[in-house]
N, C-alpha and C positions, 0 to 999 in steps of 0.2 A: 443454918448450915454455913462454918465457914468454906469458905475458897481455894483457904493457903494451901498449897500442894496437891490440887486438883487438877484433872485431866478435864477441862473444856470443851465440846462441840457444839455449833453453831453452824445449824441447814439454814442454807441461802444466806452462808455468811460475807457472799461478796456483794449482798443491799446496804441499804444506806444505815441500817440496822448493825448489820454485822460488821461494817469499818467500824463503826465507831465503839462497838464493843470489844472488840479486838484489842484497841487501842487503849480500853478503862482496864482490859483485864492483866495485859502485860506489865502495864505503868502502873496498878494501886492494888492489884488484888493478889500479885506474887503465885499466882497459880504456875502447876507444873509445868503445862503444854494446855496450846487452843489449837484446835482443828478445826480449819473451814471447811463445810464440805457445801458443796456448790455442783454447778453441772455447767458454770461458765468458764472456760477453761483461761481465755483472753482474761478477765476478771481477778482469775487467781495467779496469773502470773506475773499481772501490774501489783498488787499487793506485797506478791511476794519480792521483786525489783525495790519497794518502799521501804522495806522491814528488812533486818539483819538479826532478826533475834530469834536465836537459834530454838525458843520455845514455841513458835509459829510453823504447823501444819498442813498441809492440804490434801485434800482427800475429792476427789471428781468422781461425782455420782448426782441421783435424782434420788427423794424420797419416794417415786410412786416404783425405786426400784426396791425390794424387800433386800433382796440378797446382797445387794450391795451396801445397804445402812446396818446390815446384821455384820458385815465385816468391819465397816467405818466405826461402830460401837462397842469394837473389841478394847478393853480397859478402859475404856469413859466411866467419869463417874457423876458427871453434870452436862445434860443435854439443854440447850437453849433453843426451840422449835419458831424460825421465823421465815423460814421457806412457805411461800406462796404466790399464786397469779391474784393480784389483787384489784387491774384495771378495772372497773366497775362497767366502761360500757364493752373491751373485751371479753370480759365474760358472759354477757348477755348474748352475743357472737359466739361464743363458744363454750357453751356449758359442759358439752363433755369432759374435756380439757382439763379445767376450773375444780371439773368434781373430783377428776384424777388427782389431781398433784392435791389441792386443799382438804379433799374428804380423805382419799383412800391414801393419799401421803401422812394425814395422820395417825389413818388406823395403824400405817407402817411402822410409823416412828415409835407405837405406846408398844406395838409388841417387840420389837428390837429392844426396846429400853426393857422391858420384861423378861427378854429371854439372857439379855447381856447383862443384867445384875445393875444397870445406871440406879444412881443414886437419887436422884431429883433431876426433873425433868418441869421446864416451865416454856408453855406454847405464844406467842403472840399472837391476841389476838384484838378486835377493830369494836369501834364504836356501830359498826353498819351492822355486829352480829345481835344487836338487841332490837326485836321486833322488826326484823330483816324485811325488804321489800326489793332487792334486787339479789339476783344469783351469788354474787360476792359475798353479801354479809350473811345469806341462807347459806352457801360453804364454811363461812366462819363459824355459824352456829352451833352447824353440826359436828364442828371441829372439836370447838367447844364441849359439846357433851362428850365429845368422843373422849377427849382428855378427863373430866372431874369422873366420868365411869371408869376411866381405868384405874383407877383406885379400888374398885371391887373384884378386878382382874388381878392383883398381882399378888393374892397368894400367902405364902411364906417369903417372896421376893422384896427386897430393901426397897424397890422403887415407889414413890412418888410424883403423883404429877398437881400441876396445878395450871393454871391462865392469867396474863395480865392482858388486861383491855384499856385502850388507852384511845384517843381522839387525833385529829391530822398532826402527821409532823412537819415543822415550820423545813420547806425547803426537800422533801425528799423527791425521788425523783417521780416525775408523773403529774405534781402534785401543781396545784393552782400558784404559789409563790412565782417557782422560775418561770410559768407563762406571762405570769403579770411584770416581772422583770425585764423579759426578752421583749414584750409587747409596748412596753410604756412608752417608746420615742416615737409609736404611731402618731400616737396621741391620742388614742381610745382603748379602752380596758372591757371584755365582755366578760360580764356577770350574768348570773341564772336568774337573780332574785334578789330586791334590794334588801327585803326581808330576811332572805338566809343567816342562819349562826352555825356555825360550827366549834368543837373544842381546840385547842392547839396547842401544842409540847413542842419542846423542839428535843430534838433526837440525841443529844445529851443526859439530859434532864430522862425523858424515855429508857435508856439503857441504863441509868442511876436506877431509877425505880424497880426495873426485872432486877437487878443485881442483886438490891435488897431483899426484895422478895424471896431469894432462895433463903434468908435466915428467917424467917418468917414463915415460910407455909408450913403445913403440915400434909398438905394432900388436897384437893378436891375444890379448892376455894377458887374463886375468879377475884383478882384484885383489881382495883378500879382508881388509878389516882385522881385526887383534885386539882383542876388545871383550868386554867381560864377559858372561856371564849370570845369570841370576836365576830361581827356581821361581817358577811362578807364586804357587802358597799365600804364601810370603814377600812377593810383593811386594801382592798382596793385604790381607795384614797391618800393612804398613807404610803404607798408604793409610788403611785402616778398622779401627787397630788393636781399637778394643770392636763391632768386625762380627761376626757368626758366617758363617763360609765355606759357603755350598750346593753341592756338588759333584753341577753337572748332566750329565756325563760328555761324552764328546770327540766334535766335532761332525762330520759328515761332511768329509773332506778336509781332516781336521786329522792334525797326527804328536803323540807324546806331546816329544819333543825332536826340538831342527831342528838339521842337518849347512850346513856351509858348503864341506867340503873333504868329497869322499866319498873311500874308501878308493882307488877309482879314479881319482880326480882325482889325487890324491897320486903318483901314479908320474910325473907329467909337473908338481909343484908345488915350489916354489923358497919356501923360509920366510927370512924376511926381521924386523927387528928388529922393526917394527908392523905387519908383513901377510905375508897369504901369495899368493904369484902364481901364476897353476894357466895353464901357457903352453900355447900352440896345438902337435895334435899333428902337423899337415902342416908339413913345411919351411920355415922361416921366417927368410931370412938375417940380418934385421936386431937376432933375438931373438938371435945367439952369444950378444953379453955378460954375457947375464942370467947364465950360468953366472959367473960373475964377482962377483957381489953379493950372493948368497945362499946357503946351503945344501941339498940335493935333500929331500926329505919320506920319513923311511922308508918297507918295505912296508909297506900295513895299516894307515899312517896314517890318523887318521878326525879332522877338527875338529870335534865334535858341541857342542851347549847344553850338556850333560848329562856331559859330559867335558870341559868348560874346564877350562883350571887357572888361570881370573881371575873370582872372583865379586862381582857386588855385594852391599852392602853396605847395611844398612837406610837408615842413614845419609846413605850415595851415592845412593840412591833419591829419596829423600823431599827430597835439595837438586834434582834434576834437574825433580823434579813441582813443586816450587814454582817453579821459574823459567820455567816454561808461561806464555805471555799468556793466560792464559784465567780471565773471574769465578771458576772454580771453582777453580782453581789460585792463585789470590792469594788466595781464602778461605782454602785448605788451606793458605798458605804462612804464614798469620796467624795460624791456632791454632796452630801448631808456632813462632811464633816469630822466622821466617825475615825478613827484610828482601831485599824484592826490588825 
């Protein structure tokens, strides 16, 4: 599907997700209008203070409101789903919450796009939703299904949905980077595990990939790009290299390494030159061709952190953290050298 002259909306477009997509769809994709719809009002109005381009929206609402995403989806015709509470140890704090906005905000969002005639619709969703062991990545999961089934929901309706799943991004917010930045003139950096791997994108590179994806799907699929990973100890080092590491061991609803493709996925996952696509297992005509594009995922295939065969690189790291908009990121970019 292309872009040019389409109507854009993007839930929880005021996260680190939705700046930067904002800004790929204005400047390269020539779409009509993007609408942010958010429920942070402070949020949308530094945005809109930054931008003067009169194709730039905003729409203040929550997806656990129906009636309110049933109006914000009035002529949309490509929906970008990246609204959710994703804190891992808040949501073990507050599951109800969690279930609201991640589960029943999606169910929200696949019937609005259904009843509103949306054209393509793609959710984000995390590396924690495969073989989930904390509340977050069980909300993702079920997100997850909630999306590849509504594709037997819609009918005689144009809509399509599909999922991209992806691994940590370099710098979002919440996320272990800017701790390790704010923290390195301690002079100790605390780690879980010197063990740990995780995958990591950086949020650029992340909203390339969804973007693509809308010419690509046909419905029902979960795409999975190919993306490095990194120990945590490593990348720790390469932050605060005269730090000493405190290893405060692994926190509730944490894994020591994270899977993107479980072994089970794999029997129904088509690998592809930069991703893997893990296709719906009910009937789905309009997926034949996929057999066509890609190669099947042997038995007992597993894409784990911790069994990549693409690792970053100190190097690769430490250009990715200096190219962060953030004081502490242009500090760090400055002892090191960097021109950003």
């Amino acid at each position: 599907m292309d872009l040019k002259g389409k109507v854009v909306l993007i839930t929880g477009g005021t996260g680190s997700f939705g700046r930067k997509c904002v800004e790929r769809l204005l400047g390269h994709y020539h779409v009509k209008k993007v609408i942010v719809f958010s429920r942070d009002e402070l949020k949308q109005v530094e945005m809109q203070q930054a931008s003067s381009d009169p194709r730039l929206r905003f729409f203040l609402g929550d997806v656990r409101d129906k009636e309110r995403l049933y109006r914000a989806f009035s002529e949309v015709d490509v929906v970008i789903h990246a609204a959710a509470l994703k804190q891992v140890p808040a949501a073990e704090y507050n599951p109800f919450e969690v279930i609201k906005t991640n589960v029943l905000g999606a169910q929200n969002v696949i019937e609005c796009a259904i009843d509103r005639g949306v054209q393509r619709v793609i959710a984000l969703s995390t590396d924690k939703a495969a073989n989930p062991i904390n509340l977050y990545g069980a909300t993702k999961l079920c997100s997850d299904k909630l999306f590849v089934a509504g594709n037997a929901y819609v009918g005689s309706h144009p809509t399509r949905f599909s999922a991209v799943r992806y691994g940590n991004v370099v710098g979002s917010r919440g996320s272990v980077i800017p701790l390790f930045l704010s923290r390195r003139r301690d002079g100790v950096l605390p780690i879980t595990d010197v063990r740990m791997t995780r995958f990591w994108i950086t949020i650029g590179k992340g909203v390339d990939f969804v973007l693509e994806c809308f010419s690509r799907m046909q419905g029902g699929e979960i795409f999975v790009p190919k993306i490095p990973s990194m120990r945590m100890a490593d990348l720790a080092r390469a932050i605060g290299p005269a730090c000493r590491l405190e290893p405060i061991g692994i926190r509730p609803g944490e894994k020591l390494h994270e899977v993107m493709v479980t072994e089970d996925d794999a029997r129904s996952t088509l690998e592809l030159e930069d991703c893997f696509v893990i296709l719906p297992l009910f009937e789905w005509q309009e997926l034949a061709d996929w057999t066509n594009r890609g190669k099947r995922c042997p038995e007992g295939f597993r894409y784990g952190s911790d069994t990549n065969d693409r690792w970053l690189t100190e190097e690769e790291l430490v250009q990715m953290v200096a190219g962060l908009d953030t004081p502490e990121a242009r500090e760090f970019a400055l002892e090191r050298g960097i021109s950003v």
